[in-house]
C-alpha positions as CSV (number, residue, x, y, z in Angstrom):
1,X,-15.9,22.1,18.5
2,X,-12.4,21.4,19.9
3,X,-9.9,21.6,17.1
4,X,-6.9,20.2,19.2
5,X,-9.7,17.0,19.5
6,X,-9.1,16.4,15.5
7,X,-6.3,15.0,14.0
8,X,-4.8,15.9,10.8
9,X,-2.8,13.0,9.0
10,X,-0.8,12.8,6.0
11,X,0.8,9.5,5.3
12,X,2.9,7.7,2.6
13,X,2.9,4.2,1.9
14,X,6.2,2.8,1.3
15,X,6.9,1.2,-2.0
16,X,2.8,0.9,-2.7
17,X,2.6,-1.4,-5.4
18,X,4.9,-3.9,-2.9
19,X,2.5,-4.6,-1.4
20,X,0.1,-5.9,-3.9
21,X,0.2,-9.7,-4.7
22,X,0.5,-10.7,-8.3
23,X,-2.0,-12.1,-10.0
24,X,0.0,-13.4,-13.1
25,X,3.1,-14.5,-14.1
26,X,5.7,-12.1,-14.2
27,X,9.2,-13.6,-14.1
28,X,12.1,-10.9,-13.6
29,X,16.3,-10.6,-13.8
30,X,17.7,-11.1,-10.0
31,X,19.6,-8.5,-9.6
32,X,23.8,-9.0,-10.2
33,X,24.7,-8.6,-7.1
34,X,22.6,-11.5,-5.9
35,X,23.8,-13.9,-8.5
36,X,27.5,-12.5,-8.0
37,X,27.0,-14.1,-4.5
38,X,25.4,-17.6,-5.7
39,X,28.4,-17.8,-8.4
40,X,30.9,-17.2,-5.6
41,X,28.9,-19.4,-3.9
42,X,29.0,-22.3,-6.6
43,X,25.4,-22.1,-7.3
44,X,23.5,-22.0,-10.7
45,X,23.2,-18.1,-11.8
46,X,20.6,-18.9,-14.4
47,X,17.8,-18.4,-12.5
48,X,14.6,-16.0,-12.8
49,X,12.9,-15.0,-9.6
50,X,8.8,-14.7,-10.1
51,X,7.4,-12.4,-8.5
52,X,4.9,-12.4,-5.6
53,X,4.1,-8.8,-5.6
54,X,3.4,-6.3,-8.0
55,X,6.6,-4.8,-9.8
56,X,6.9,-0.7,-10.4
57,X,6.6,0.1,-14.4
58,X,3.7,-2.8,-15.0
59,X,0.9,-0.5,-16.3
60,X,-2.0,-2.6,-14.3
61,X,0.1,-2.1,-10.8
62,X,-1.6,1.4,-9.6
63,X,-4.9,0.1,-10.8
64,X,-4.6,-2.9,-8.8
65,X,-2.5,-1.0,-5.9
66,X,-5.7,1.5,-5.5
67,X,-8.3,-1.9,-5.5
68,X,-6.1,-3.3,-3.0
69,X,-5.9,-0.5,-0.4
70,X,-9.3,0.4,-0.7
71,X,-10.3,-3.5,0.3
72,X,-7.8,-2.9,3.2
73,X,-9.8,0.7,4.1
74,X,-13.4,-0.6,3.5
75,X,-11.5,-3.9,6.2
76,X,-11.6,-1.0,8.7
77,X,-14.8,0.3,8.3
78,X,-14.4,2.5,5.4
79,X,-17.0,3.4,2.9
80,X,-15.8,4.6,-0.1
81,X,-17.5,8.1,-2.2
82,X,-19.1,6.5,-5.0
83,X,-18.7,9.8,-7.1
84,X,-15.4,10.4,-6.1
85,X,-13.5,6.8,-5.3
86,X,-10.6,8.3,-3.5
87,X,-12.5,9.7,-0.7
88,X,-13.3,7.2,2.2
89,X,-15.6,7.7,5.5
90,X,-15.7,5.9,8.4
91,X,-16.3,6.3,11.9
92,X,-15.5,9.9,12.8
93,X,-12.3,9.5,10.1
94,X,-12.6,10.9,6.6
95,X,-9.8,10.4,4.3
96,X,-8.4,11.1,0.5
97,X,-6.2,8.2,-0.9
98,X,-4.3,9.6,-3.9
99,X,-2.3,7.0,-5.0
100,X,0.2,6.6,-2.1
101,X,-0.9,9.5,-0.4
102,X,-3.1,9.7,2.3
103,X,-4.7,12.3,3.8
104,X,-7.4,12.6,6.6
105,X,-8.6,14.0,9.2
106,X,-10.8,12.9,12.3
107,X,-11.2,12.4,15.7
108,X,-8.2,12.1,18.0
109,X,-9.2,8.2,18.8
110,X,-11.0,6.9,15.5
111,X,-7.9,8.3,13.4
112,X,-5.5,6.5,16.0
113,X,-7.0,3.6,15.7
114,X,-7.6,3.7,11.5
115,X,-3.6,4.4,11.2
116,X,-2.4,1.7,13.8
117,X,-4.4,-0.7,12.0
118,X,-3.5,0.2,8.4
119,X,0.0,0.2,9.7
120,X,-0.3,-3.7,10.1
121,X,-0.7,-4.2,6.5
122,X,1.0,-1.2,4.6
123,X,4.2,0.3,5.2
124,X,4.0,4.2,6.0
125,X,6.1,7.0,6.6
């Protein structure tokens, strides 16, 4: 086997749980910058803004962050372990999703190709 033919990968989604729509009403303080501007701007400053997305410190947020991206990896192809959840395979691509973390390994092309299309709907570092 060619080991320069495999790709190792390691990638970080960017605020995770951002990305994650919100399935209930949450309703949060703008922050006082923001309503600094709309008083300077003669606007109303009592305001709430609801949010669309999941918000960091809800206590269902990584459960429904780690539903979320596995839809998005079984979207590509991906089966996931039923014994271990956080392990996906797909076509000459296996990966571990810890949370935010991602980490794989697999062909040169099939990896390519899982990461540019993940990349459309997650933002990684």
């Amino acid at each position: 086997e060619d080991l320069h033919a495999r790709r190792h990968f390691g990638v970080d989604a960017t605020s995770a749980f951002l990305h994650v729509p919100e399935l209930e009403e949450v309703y949060v303080e703008p922050p006082a910058e923001w309503l600094a501007e709309r008083k300077a701007a003669g606007l109303p400053t009592n305001v709430k803004w609801r949010m669309l997305k999941m918000l960091y410190g809800r206590r269902i947020a990584p459960q429904r962050w780690t539903s979320w991206f596995a839809q998005r990896l079984k979207e590509q192809d991906m089966e996931q372990c039923a014994a271990a959840p956080q392990f996906f395979v797909g076509d000459q691509v296996c990966l571990e999703a810890h949370m935010d973390d991602i980490h794989g390994t697999g062909e040169d092309g099939p990896a390519l190709r899982l990461l540019e299309e993940l990349s459309k709907k997650v933002r990684v570092s």
